[in-house]
C-alpha positions as CSV (number, residue, x, y, z in Angstrom):
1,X,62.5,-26.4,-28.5
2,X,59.1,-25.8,-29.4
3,X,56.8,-25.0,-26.3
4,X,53.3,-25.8,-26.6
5,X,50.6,-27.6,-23.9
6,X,50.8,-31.0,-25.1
7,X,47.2,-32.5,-26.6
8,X,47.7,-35.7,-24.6
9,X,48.4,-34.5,-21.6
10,X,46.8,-31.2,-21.3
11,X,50.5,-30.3,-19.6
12,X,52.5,-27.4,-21.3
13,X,55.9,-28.3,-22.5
14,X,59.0,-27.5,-24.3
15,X,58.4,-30.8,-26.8
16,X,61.1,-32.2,-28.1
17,X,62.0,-32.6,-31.9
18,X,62.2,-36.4,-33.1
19,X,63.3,-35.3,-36.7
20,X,67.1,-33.5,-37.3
21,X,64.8,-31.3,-40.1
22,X,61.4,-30.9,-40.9
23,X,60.1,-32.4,-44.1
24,X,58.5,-30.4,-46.9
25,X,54.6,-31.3,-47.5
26,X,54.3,-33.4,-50.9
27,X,52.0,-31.2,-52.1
28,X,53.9,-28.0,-51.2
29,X,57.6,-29.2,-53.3
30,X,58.6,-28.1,-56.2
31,X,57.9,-26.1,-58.9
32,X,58.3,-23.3,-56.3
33,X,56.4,-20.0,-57.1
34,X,58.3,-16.9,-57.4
35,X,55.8,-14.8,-55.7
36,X,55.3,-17.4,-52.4
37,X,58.5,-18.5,-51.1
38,X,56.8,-20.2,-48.1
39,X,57.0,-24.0,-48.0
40,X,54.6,-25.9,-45.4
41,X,57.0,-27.9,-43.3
42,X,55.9,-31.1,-40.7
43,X,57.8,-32.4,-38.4
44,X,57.3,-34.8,-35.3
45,X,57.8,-34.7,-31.5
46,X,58.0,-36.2,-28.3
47,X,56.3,-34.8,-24.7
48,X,59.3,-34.6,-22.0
49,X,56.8,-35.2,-19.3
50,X,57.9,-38.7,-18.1
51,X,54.0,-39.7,-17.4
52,X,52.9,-38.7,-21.2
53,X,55.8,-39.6,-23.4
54,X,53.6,-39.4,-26.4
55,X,54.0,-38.0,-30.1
56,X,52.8,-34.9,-31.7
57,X,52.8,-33.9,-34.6
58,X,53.6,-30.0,-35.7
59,X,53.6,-28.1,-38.9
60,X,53.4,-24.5,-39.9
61,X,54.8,-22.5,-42.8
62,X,58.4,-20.8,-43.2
63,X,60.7,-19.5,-46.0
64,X,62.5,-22.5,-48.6
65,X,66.0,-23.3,-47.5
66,X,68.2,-25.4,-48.9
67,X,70.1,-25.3,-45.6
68,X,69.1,-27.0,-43.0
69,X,70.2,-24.7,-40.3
70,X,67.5,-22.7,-42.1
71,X,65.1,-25.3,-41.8
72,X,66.3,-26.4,-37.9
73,X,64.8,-22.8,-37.5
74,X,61.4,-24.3,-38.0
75,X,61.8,-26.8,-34.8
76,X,61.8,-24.1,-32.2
77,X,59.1,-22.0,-34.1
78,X,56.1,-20.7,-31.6
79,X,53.9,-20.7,-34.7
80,X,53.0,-24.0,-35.1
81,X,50.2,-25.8,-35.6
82,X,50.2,-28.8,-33.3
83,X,48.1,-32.4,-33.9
84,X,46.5,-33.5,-31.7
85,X,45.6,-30.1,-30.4
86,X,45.2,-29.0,-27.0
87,X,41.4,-28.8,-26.0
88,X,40.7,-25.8,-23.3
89,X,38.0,-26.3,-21.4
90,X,37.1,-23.5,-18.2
91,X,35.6,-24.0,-15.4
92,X,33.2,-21.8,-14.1
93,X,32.7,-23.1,-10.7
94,X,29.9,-20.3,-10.0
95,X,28.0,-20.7,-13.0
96,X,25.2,-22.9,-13.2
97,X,26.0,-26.3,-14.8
98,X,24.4,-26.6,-17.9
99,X,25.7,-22.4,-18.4
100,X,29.3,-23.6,-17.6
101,X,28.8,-26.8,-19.3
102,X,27.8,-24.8,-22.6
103,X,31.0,-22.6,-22.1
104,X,33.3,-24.9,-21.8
105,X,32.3,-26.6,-24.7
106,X,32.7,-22.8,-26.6
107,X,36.3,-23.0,-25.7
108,X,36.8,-26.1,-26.4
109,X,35.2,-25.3,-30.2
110,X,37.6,-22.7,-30.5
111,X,40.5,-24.9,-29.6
112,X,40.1,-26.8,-32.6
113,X,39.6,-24.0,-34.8
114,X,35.2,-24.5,-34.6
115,X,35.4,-20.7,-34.3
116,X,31.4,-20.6,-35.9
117,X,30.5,-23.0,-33.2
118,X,32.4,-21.0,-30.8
119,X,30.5,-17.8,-31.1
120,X,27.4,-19.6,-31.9
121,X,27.6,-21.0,-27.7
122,X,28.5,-18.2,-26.5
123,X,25.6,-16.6,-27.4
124,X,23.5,-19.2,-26.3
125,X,25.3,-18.4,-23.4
126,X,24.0,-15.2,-23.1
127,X,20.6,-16.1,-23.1
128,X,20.8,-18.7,-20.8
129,X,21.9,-16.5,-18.6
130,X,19.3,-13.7,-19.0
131,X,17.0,-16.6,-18.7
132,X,18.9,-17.7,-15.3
133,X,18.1,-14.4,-13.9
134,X,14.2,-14.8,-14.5
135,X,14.0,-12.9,-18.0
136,X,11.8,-14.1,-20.3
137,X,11.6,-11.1,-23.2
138,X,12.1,-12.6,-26.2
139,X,15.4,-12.4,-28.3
140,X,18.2,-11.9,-27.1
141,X,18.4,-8.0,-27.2
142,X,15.5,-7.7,-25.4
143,X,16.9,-10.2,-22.5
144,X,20.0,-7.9,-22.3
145,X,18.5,-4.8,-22.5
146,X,16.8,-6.5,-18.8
147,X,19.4,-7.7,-17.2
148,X,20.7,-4.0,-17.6
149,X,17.5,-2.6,-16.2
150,X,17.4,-5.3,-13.2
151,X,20.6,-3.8,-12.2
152,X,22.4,-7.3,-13.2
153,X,24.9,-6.2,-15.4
154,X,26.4,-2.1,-16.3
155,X,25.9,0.0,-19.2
156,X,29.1,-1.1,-20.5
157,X,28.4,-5.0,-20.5
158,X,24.9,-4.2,-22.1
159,X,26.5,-2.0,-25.1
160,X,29.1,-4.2,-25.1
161,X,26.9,-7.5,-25.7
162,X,26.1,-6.5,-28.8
163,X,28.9,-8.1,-30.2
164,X,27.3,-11.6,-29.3
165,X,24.3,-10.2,-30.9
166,X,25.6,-9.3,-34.3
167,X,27.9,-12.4,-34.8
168,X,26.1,-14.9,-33.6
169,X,22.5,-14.1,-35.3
170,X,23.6,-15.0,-38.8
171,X,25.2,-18.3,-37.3
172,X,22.0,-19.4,-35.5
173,X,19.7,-18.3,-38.3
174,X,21.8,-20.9,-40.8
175,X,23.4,-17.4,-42.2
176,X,26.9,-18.7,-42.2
177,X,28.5,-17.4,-45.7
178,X,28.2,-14.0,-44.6
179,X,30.5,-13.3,-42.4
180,X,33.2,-15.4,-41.7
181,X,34.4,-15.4,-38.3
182,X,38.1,-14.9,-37.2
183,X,40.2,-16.5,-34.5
184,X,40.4,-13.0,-32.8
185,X,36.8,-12.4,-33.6
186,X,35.8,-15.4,-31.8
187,X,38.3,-14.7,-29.1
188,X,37.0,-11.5,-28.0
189,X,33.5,-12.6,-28.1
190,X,34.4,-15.4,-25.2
191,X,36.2,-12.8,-23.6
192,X,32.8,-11.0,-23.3
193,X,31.3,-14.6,-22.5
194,X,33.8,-14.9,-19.5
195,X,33.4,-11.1,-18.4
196,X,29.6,-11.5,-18.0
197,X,29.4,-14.9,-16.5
198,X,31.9,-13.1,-13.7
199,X,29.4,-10.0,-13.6
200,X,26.3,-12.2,-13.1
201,X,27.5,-15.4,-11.5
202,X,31.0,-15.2,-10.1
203,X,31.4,-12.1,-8.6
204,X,28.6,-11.9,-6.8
205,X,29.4,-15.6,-5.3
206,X,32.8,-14.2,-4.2
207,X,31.2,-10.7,-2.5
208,X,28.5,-12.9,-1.3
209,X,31.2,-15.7,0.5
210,X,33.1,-12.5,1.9
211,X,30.1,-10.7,3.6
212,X,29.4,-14.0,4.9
213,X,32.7,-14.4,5.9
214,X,32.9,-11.6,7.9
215,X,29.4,-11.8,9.0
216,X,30.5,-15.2,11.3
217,X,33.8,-13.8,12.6
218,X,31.5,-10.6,14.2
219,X,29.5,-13.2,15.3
220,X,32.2,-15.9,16.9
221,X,33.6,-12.1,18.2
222,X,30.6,-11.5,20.1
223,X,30.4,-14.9,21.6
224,X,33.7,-14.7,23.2
C-alpha cells in the first residue's frame, strides 16, 4: 500500500487503493515517444483510519506496461504525488506568535509546493527575529551581522544565514525569474529557519526552565 499522511486527516497512513490499476492521464496516451517511456498514471484511494474514511487521490510517473502487474507496481509507489496534500504546519511554542505564526505558514507554503513563498517567509522570519531581539540596523545583513555581535546567535548561524539572504532578496525585490527555487533549496533554508528560532527563542526557554528548575528544588531543600 502506499503510505502517505493523509490530507484530510493530517494522520499518516498506509492508504488503500480503490482502483485494481491505475489509469493513464488522457493527455499522456498514445503516440508514445521513443525517447520518454514514462506515462503519468492516477489512481484513487481510501484513508484506513475509521474516523477519516475519505478519498485521495494520487498520481506520479512510471514506465508503460502493458501488464498490469507492472502497472499494480504503481499502487505501492512512495513517489506519489497525493491530492489533497498534507499541509505541515510547526509549532514553535517558544517563539513569539506572530514569528511562529509566520513559520508555520512557510511550511505550510512548502507543503503545497509554494517553495518561492516558502523562502520568501522565512526570511521575513529572520528579521523579525533580529527585530525581536531589539535590532534595528537596516537590511537584513546588517540585523544578522548584530545578533552575532550581541552574542545571540554563533559564527556559524551568522555565515550560515546568508543563505536566507541570497535567496530570498530576489523574491522580495519582485526578482522571481532569476533563480528558481528547488524543493531542497527551500527545504534547507527552513531548516536554517528552525535552527535559529531554537538558537534565539527555544533554547534559551528550555536552559532558562531548567535553571529555574533547579533553582526551586535548592530552595524547597533548604526549607526542609
Amino acid at each position: 500500500m502506499a503510505s502517505t499522511v493523509c490530507g484530510w486527516c493530517g494522520d499518516r497512513a498506509h492508504m488503500t487503493p480503490l482502483l485494481n490499476e491505475p489509469i493513464p492521464l488522457p493527455l499522456q496516451r498514445e503516440p508514445w515517444r521513443a525517447d520518454d517511456p514514462s506515462v503519468i498514471y492516477m489512481s484513487a484511494f481510501q484513508c484506513p483510519n475509521e474516523n477519516c474514511q475519505k478519498l485521495s487521490i494520487a498520481w506520479g510517473a512510471a514506465p508503460y506496461v502493458h501488464n498490469l502487474s507492472g502497472k499494480a507496481a504503481f499502487l505501492t509507489s512512495n513517489r506519489l504525488e497525493w491530492e489533497p496534500k498534507s499541509v505541515r504546519r510547526p509549532l514553535y511554542p517558544e517563539v513569539p506568535e506572530e514569528i511562529a505564526a509566520t513559520a508555520a505558514e512557510a511550511y505550510a507554503c512548502f507543503s503545497v509546493n509554494g517553495y518561492r513563498g516558502a523562502v520568501s517567509l522565512a526570511r521575513a522570519v529572520v528579521e523579525a527575529t533580529a527585530k525581536a531581539k531589539g535590532i534595528t540596523e537596516r537590511g537584513i545583513t546588517g540585523k544578522i551581522n548584530a545578533l552575532h555581535e550581541k552574542g545571540i546567535i554563533s559564527s556559524l548561524t551568522r555565515d550560515t544565514s546568508q543563505a536566507i539572504r541570497k535567496d530570498g532578496n530576489s523574491i522580495a525585490h519582485g526578482d522571481i525569474g532569476d533563480e528558481p527555487i528547488s524543493r531542497d533549496d527551500a527545504a534547507a533554508i527552513l531548516e536554517f529557519m528552525d535552527a535559529l528560532l531554537d538558537e534565539v527563542f527555544q533554547r534559551p526557554a528550555k536552559l532558562e526552565r531548567l535553571k529555574q528548575r533547579h533553582l526551586d528544588r535548592k530552595a524547597d531543600s533548604a526549607a526542609e
